[in-house]
SEKEKE-649997 format. One record per atom (N, C-alpha, C): residue number from 1; residue in three letters; atom name; x, y, z negated. Coordinates in steps of 0.2 Angstrom, whole numbers, m for minus. Layout:
! SEKEKE-649997
REC    n  res  atom   east  north     up
REC  NUM  ala    CA      X      Y      Z
...
***
This chain:
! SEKEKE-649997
REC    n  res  atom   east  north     up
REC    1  unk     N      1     57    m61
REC    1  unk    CA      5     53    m66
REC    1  unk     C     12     53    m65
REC    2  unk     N     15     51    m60
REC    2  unk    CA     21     51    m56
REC    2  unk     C     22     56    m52
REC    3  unk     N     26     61    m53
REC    3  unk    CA     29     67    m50
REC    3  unk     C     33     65    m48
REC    4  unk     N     36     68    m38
REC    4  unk    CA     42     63    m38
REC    4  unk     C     46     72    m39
REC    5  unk     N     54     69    m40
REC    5  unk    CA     59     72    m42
REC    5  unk     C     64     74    m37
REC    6  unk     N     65     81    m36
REC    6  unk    CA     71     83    m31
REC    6  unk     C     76     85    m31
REC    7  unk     N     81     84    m28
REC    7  unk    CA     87     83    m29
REC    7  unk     C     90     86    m22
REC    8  unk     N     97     86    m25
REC    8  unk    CA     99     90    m18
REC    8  unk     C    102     82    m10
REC    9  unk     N     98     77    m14
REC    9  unk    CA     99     70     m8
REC    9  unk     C     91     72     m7
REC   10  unk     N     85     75     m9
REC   10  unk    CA     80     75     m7
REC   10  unk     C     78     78      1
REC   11  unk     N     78     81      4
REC   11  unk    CA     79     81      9
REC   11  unk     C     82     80     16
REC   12  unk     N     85     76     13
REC   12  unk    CA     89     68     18
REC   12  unk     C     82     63     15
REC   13  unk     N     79     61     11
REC   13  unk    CA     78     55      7
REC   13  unk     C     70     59     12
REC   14  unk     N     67     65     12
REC   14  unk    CA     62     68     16
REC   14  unk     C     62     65     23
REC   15  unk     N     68     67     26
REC   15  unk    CA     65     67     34
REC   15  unk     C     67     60     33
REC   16  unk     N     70     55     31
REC   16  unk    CA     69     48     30
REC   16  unk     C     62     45     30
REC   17  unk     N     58     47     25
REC   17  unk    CA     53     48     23
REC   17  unk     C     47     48     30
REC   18  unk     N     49     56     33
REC   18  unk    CA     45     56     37
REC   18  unk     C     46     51     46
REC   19  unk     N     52     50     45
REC   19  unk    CA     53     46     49
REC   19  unk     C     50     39     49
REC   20  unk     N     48     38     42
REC   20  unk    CA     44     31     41
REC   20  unk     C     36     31     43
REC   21  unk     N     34     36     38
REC   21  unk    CA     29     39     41
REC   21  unk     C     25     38     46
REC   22  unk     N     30     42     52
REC   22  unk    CA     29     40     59
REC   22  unk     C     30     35     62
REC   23  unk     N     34     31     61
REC   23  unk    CA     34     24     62
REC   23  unk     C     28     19     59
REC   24  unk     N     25     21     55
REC   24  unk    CA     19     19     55
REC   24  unk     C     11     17     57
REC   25  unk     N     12     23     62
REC   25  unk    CA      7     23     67
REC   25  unk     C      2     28     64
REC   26  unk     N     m3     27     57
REC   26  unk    CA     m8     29     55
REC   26  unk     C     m5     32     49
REC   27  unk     N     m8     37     45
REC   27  unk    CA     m7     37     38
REC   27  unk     C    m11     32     32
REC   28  unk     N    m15     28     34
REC   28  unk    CA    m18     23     30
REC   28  unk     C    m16     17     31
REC   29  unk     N    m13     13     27
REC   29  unk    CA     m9      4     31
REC   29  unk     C    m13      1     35
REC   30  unk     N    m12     m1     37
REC   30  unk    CA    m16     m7     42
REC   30  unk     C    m17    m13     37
REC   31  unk     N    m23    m15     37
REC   31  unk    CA    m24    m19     33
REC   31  unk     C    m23    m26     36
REC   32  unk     N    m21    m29     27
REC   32  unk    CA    m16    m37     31
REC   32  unk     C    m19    m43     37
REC   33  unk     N    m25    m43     37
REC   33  unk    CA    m28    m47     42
REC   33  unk     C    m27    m44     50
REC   34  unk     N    m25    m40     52
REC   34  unk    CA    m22    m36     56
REC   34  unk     C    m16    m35     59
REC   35  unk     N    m14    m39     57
REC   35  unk    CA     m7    m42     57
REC   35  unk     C     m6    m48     56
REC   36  unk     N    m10    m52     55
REC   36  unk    CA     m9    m58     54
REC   36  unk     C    m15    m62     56
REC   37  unk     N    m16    m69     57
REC   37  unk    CA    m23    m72     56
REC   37  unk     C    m26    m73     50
REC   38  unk     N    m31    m70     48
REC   38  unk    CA    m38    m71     43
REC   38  unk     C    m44    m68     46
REC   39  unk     N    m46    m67     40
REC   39  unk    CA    m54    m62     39
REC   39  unk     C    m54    m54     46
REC   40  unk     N    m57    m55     49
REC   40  unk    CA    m59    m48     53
REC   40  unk     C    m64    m44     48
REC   41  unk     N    m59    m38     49
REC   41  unk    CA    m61    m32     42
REC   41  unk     C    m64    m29     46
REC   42  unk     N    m71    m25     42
REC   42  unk    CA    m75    m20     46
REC   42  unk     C    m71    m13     43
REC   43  unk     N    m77     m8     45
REC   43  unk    CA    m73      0     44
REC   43  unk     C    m71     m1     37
REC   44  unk     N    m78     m3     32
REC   44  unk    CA    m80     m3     27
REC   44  unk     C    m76     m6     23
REC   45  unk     N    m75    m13     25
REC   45  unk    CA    m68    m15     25
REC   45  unk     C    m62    m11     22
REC   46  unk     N    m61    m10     28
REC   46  unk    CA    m52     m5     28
REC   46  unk     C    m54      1     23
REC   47  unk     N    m60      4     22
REC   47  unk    CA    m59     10     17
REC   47  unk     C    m58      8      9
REC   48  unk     N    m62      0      9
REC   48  unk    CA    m61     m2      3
REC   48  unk     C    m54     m5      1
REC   49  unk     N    m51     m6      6
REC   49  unk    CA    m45    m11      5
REC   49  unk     C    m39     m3      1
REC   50  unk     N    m41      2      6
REC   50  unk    CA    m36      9      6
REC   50  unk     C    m38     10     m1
REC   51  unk     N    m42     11     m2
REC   51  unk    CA    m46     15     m8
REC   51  unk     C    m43      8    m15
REC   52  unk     N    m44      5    m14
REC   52  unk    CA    m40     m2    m21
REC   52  unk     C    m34     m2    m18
REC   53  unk     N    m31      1    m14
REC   53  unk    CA    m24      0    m15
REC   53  unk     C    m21      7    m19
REC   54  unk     N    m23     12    m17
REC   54  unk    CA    m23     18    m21
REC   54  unk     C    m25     17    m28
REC   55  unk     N    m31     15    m29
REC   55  unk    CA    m33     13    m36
REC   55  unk     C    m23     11    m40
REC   56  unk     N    m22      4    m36
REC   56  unk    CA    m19      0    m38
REC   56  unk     C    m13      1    m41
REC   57  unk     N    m10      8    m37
REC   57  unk    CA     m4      9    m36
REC   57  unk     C     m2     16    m41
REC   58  unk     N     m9     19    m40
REC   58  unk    CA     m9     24    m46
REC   58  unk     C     m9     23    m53
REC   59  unk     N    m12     19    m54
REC   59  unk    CA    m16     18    m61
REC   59  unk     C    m14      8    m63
REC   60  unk     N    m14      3    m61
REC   60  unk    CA    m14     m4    m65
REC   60  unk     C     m7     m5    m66
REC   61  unk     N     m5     m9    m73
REC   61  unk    CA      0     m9    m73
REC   61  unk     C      3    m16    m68
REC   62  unk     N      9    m15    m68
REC   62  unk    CA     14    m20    m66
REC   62  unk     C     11    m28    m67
REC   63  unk     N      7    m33    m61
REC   63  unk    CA      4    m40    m63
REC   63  unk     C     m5    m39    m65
REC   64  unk     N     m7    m34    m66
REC   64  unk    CA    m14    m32    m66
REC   64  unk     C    m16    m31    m59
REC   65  unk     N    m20    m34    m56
REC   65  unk    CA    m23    m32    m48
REC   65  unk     C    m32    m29    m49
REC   66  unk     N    m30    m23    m44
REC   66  unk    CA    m37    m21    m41
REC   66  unk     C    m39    m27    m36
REC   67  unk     N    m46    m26    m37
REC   67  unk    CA    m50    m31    m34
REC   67  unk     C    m55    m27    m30
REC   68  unk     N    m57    m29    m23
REC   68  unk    CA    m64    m27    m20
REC   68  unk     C    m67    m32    m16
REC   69  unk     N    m72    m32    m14
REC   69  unk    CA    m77    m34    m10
REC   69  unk     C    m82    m33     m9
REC   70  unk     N    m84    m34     m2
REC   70  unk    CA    m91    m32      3
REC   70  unk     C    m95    m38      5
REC   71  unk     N   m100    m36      2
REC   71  unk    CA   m107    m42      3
REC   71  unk     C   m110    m42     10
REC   72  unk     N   m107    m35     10
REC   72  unk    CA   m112    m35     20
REC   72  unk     C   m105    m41     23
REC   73  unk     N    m99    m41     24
REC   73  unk    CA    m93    m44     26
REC   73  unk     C    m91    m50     27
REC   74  unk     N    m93    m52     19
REC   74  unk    CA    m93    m56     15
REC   74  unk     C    m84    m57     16
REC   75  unk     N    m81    m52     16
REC   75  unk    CA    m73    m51     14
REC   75  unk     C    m71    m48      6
REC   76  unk     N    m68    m50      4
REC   76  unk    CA    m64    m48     m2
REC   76  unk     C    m56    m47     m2
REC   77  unk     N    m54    m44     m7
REC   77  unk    CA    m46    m45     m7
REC   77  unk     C    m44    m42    m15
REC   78  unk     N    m37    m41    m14
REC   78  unk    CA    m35    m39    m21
REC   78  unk     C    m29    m34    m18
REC   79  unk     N    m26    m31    m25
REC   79  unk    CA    m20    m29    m25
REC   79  unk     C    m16    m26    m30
REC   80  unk     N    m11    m31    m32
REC   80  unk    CA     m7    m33    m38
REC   80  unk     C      0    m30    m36
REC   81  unk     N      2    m23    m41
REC   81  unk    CA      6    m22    m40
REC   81  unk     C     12    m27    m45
REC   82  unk     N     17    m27    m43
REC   82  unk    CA     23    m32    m46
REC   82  unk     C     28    m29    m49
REC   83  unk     N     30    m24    m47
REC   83  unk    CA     35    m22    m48
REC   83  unk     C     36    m13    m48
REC   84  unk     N     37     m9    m52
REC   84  unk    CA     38     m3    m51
REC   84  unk     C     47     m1    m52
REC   85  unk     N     49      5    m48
REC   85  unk    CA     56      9    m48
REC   85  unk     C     55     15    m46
REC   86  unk     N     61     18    m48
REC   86  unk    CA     62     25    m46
REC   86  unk     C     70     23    m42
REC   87  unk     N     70     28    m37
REC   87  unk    CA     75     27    m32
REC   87  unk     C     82     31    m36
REC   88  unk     N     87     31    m34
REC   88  unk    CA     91     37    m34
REC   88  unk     C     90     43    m33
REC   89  unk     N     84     46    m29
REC   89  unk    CA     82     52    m27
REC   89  unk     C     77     54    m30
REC   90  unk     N     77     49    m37
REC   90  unk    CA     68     51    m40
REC   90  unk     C     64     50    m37
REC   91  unk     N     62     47    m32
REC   91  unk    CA     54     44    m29
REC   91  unk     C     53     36    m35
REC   92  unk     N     47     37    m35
REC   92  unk    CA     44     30    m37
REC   92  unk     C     42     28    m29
REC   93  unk     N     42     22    m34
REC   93  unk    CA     40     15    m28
REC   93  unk     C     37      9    m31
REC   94  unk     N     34      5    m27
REC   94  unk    CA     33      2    m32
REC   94  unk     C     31     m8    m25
REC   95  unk     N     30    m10    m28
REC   95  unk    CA     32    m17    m23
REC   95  unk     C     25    m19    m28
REC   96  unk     N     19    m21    m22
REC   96  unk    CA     15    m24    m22
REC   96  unk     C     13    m30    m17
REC   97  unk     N      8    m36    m17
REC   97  unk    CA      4    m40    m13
REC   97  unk     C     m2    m38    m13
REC   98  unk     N     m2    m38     m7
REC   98  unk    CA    m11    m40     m4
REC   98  unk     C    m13    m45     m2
REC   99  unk     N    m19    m46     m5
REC   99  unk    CA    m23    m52     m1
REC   99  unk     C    m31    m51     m1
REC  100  unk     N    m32    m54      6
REC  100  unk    CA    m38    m54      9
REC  100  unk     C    m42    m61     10
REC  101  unk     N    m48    m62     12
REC  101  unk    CA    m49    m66     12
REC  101  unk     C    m56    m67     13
REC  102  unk     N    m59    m71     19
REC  102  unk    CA    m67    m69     22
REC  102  unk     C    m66    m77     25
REC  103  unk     N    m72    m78     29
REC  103  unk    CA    m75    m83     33
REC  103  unk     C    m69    m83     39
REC  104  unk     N    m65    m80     41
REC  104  unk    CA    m60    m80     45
REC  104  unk     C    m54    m83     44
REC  105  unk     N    m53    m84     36
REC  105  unk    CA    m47    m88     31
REC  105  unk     C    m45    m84     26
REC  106  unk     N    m38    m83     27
REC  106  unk    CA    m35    m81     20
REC  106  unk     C    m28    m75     23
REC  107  unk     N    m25    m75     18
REC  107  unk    CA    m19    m71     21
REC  107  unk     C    m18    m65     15
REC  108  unk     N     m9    m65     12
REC  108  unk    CA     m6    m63      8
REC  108  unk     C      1    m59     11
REC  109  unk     N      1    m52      9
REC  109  unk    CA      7    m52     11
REC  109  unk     C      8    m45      6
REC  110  unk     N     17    m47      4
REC  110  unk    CA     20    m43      2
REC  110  unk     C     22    m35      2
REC  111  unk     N     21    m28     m1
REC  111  unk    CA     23    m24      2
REC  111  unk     C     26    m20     m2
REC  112  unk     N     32    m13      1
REC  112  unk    CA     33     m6     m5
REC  112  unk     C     31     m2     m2
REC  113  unk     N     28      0     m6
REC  113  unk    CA     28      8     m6
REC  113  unk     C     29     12    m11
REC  114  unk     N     32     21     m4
REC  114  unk    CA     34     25    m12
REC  114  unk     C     33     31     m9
REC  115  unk     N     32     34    m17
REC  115  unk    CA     29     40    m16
REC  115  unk     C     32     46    m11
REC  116  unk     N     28     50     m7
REC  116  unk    CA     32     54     m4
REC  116  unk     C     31     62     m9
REC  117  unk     N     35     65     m7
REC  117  unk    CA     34     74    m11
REC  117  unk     C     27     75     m9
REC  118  unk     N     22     74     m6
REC  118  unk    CA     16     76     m8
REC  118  unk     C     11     71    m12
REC  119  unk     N     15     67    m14
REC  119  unk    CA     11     62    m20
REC  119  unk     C      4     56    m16
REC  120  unk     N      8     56    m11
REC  120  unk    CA      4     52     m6
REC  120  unk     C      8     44     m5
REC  121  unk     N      5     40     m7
REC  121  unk    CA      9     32     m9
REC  121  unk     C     12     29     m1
REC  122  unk     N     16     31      2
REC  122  unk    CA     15     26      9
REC  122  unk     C     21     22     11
REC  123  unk     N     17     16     13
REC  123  unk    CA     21      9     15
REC  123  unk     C     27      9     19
REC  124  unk     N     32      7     18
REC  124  unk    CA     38      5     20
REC  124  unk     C     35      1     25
REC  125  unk     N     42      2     32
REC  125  unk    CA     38     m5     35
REC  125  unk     C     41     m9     35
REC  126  unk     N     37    m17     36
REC  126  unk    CA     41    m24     35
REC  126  unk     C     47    m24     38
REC  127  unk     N     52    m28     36
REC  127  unk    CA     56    m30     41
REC  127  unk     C     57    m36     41
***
């Protein structure tokens, strides 16, 4: 759906890019309870969380959230994206919330991600 666009700042906006990448430890986010106190996620968990964030960020508009949950877990979450941009460089991005929420408590947090030249959505890191 979102192609990103190159330019002659693309390349600088790349190894940017990849510098973030690597500062992220994994190529799949760490899921929010992972970072904060709530619900402890299973595997099943985290592929569900990855996979509705994808969903989320491909495809629902702007205030429409993907939703999932596991019955073995008894964990659920959502993810509502908020806000979509394209940078100067032509990347889309788009700022969305997740939230989680099991027998462990609760827990929301804010994120962007944008798209990289392989059309792979990946999270910025908080600061």
């Amino acid at each position: 759906m979102y192609g990103a666009r190159r330019s002659t700042t693309g390349p600088i906006l790349a190894l940017a890019m990849s510098v973030v990448v690597a500062a992220c430890v994994a190529t799949a986010p760490t899921p929010p309870s992972d970072r904060q106190a709530g619900p402890q996620l299973t595997a099943e968990d985290r592929s569900l969380v990855e996979a509705t964030r994808r969903r989320a960020l491909e495809s629902k508009l702007s205030g429409k959230a993907a939703t999932w949950s596991n019955r073995a877990s008894g964990n659920a979450g959502r993810v509502k994206p908020l806000r979509t941009y394209r940078t100067t460089s032509g990347y889309y991005c788009r700022v969305y919330r997740a939230s989680v929420s099991g027998a462990g408590g609760s827990n929301v947090r804010t994120v962007t991600a944008c798209r990289d030249d392989s059309g792979v959505w990946q999270d910025l890191p908080e600061s």
